[in-house]
N, CA, C and O atoms as CSV, one atom per row, in Angstrom:
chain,resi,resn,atom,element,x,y,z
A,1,UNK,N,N,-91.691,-7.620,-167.270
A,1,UNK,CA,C,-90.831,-6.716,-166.531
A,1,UNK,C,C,-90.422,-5.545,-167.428
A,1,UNK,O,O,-89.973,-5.681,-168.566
A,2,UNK,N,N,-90.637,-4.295,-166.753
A,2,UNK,CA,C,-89.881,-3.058,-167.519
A,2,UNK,C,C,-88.555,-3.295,-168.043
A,2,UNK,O,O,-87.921,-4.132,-167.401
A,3,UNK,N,N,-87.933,-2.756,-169.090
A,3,UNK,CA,C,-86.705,-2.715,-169.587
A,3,UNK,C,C,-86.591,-1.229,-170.239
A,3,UNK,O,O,-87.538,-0.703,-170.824
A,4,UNK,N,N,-85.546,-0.723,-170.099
A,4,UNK,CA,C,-84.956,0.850,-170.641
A,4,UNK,C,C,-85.035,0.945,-171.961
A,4,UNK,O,O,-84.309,0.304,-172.721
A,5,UNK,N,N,-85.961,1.787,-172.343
A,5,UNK,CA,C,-85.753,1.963,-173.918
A,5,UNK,C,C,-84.322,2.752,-174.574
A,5,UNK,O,O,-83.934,2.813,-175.741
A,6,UNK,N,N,-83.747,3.301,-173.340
A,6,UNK,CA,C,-82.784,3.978,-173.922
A,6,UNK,C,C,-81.428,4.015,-172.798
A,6,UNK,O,O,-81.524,3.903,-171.576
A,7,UNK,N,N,-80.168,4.203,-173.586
A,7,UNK,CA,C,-79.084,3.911,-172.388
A,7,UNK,C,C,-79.102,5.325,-171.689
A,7,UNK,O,O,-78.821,6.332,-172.340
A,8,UNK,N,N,-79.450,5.386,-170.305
A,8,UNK,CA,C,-78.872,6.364,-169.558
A,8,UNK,C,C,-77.405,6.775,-169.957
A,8,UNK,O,O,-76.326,6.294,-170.305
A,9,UNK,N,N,-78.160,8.187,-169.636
A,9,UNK,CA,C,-76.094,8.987,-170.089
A,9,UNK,C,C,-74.990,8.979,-168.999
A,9,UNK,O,O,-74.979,8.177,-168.065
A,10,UNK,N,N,-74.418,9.577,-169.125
A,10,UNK,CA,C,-72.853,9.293,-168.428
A,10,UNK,C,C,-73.344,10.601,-167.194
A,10,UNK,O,O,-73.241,10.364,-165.990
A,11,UNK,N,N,-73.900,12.032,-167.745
A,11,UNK,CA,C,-74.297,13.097,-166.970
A,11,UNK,C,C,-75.664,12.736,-165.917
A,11,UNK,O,O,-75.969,13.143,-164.796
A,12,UNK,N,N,-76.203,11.919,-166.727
A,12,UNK,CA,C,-77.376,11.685,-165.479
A,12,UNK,C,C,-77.151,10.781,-164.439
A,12,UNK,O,O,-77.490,10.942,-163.267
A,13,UNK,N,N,-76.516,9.743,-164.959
A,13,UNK,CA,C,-76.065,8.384,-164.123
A,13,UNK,C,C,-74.964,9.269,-162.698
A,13,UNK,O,O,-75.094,8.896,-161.532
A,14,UNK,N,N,-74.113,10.240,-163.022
A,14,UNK,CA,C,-72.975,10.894,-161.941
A,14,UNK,C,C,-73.815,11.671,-161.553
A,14,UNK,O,O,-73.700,11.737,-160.329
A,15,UNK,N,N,-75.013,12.633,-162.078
A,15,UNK,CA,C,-75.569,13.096,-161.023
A,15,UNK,C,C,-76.904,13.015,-159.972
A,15,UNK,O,O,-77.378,13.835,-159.185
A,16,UNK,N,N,-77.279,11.621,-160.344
A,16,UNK,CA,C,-77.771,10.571,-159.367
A,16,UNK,C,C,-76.966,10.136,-158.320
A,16,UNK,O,O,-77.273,10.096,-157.129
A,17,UNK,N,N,-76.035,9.850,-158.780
A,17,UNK,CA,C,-74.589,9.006,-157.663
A,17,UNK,C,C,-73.953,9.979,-156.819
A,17,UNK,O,O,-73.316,9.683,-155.808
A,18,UNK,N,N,-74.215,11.647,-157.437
A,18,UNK,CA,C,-73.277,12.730,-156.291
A,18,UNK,C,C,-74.082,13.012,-155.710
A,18,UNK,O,O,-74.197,14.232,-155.599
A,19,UNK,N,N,-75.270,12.045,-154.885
A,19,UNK,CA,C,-76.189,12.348,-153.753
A,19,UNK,C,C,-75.182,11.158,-152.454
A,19,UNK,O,O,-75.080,11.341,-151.241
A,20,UNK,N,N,-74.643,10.114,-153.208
A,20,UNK,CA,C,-74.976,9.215,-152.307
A,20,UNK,C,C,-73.266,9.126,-151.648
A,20,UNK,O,O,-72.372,8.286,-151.750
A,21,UNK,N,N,-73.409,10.665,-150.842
A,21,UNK,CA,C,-72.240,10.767,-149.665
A,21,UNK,C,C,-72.446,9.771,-148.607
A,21,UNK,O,O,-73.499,9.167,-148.403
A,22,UNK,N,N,-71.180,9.632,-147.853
A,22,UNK,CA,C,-71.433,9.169,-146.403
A,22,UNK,C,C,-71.106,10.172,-145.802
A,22,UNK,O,O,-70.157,10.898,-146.098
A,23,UNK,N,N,-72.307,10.398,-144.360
A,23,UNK,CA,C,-72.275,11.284,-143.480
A,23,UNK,C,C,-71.581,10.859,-142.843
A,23,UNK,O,O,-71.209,9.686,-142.883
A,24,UNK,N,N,-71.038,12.118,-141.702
A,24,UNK,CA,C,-70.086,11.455,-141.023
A,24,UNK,C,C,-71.209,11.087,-139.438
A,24,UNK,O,O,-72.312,11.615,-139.296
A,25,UNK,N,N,-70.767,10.379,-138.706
A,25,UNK,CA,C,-71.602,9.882,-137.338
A,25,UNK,C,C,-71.538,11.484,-136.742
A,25,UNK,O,O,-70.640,12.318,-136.860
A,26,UNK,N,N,-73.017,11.578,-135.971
A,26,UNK,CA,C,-73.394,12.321,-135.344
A,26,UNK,C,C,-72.975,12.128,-133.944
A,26,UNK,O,O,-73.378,11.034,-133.550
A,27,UNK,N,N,-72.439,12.656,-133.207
A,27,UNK,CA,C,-71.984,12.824,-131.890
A,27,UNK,C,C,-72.238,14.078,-131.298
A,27,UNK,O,O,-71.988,15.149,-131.851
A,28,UNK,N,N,-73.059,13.869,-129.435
A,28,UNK,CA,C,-73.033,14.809,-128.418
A,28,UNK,C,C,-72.117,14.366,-127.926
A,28,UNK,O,O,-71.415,13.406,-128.242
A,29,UNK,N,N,-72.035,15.712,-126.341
A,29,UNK,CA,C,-71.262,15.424,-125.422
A,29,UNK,C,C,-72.117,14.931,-124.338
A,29,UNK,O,O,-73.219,15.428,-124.102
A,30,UNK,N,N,-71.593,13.917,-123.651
A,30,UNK,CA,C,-72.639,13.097,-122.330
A,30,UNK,C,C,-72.367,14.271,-120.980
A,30,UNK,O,O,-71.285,14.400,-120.407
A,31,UNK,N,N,-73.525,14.992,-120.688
A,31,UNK,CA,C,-73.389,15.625,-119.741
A,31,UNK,C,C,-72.766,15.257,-118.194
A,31,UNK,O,O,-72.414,16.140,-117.412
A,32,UNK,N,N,-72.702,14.009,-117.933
A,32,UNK,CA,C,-72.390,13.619,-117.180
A,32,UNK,C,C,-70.194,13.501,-116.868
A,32,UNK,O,O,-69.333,13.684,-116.008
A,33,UNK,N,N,-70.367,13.109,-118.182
A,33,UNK,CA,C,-68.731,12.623,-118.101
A,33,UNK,C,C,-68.178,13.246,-119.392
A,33,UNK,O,O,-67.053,13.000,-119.828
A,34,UNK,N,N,-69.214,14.212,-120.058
A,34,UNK,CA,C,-68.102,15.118,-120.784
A,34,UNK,C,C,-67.461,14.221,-121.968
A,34,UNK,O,O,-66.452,14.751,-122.431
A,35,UNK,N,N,-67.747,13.204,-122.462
A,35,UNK,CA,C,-66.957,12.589,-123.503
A,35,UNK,C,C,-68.126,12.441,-124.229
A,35,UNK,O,O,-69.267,12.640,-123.812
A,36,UNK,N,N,-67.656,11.943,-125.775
A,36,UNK,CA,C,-68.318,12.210,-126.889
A,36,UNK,C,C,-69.377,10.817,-127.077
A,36,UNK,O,O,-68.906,9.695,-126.891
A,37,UNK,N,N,-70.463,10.953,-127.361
A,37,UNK,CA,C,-71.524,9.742,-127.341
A,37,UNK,C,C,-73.005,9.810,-128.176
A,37,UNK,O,O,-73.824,10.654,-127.812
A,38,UNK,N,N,-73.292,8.995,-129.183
A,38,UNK,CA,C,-74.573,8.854,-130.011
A,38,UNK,C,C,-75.821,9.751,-129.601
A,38,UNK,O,O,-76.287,9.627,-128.468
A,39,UNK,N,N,-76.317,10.567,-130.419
A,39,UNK,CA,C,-77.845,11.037,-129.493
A,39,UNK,C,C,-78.444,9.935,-129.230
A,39,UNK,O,O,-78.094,8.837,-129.663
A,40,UNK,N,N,-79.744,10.233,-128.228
A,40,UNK,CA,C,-80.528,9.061,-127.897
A,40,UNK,C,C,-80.207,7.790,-127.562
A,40,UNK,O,O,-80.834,6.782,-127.887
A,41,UNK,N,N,-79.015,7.864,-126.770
A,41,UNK,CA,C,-78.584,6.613,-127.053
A,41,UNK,C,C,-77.586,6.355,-125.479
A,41,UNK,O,O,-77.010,7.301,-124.944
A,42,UNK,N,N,-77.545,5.157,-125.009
A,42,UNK,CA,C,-76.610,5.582,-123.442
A,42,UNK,C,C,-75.646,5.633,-123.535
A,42,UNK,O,O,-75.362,4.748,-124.342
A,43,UNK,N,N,-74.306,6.386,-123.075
A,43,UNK,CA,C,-73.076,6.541,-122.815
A,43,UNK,C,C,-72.322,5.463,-122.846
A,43,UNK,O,O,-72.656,4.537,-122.107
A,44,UNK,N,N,-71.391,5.345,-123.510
A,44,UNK,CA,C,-70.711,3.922,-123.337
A,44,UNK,C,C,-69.719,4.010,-122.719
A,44,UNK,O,O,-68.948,3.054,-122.808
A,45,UNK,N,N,-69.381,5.014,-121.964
A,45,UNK,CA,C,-68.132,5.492,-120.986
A,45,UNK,C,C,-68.926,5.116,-119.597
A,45,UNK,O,O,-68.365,4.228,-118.956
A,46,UNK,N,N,-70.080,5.613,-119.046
A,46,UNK,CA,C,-70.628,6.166,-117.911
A,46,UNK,C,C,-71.678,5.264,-118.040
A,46,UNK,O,O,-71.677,4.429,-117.135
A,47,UNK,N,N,-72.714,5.124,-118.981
A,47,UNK,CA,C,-73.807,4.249,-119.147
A,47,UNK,C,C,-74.856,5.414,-119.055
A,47,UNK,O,O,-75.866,5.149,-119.708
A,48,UNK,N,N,-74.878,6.137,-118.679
A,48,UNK,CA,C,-76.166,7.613,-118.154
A,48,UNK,C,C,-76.927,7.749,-119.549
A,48,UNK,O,O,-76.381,7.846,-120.648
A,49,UNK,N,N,-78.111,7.737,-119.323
A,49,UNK,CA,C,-78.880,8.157,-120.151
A,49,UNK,C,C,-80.039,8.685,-119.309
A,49,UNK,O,O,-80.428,8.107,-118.294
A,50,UNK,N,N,-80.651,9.982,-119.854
A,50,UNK,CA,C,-81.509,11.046,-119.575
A,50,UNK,C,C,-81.699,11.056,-117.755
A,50,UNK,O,O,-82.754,11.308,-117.173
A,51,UNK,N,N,-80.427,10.725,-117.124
A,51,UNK,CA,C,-80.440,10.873,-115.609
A,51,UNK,C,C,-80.296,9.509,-115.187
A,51,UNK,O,O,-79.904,9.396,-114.026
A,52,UNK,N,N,-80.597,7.982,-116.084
A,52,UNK,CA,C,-80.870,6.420,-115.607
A,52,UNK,C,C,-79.721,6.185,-116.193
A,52,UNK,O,O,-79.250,6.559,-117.267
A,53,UNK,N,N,-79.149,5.204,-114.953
A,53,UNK,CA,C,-77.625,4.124,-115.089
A,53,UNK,C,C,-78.061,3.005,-115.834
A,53,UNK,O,O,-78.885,2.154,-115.499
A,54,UNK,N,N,-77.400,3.104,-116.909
A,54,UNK,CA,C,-77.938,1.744,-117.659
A,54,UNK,C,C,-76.339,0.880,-117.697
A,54,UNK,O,O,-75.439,1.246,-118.452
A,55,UNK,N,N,-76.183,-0.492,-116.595
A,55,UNK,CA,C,-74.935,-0.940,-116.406
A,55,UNK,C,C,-74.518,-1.704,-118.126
A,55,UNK,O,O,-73.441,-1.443,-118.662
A,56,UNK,N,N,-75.200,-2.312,-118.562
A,56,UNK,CA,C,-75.457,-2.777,-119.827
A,56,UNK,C,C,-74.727,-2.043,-120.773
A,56,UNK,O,O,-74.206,-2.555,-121.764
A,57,UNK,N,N,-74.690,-1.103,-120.546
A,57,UNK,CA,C,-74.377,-0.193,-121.963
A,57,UNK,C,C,-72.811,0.146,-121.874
A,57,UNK,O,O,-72.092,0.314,-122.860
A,58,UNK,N,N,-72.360,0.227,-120.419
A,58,UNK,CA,C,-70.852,0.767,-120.141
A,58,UNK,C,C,-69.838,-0.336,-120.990
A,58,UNK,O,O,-70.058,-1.547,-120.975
A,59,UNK,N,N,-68.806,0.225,-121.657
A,59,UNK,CA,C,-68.267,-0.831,-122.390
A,59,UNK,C,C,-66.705,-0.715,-121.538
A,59,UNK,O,O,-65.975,0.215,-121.193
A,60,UNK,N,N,-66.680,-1.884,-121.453
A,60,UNK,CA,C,-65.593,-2.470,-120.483
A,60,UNK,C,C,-64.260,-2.119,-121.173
A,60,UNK,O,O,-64.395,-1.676,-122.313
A,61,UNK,N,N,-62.804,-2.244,-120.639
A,61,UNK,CA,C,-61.629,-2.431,-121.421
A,61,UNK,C,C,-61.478,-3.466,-122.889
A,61,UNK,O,O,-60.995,-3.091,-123.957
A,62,UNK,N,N,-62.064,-4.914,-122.573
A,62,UNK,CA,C,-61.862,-5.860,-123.388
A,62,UNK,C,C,-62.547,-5.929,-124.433
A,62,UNK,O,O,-62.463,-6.803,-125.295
A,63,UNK,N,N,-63.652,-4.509,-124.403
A,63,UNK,CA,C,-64.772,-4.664,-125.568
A,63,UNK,C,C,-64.275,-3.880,-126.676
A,63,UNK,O,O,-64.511,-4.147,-127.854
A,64,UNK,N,N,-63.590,-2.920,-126.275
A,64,UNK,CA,C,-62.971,-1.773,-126.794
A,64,UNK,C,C,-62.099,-2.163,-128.370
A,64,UNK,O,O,-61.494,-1.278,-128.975
């Protein structure tokens, strides 16, 4: 197995690591009902996706 011939520095090690942001979640608006919802993905208010009711996807009060 490989092993480091030499200790990584303090400058290379932080600027490897100031890549690894968290994005924040991507959100549209669901044309249908106007509230905020995942691309590609069905409405969890309405269930609508690209014009099809998907009942599955609507998230109830108790799921919330």
């Amino acid at each position: 197995m490989a092993v480091p011939k030499r200790k990584t520095s303090r400058s290379n090690t932080r600027s490897r690591r100031a890549n690894w942001k968290a994005l924040p979640a991507v959100l549209t608006t669901c044309p249908r009902c106007s509230k905020p919802t995942p691309p590609h993905q069905a409405c969890p208010s309405c269930g609508m996706y690209k014009g099809r009711h998907f009942a599955e996807a609507e998230r109830t009060e108790h799921q919330a």
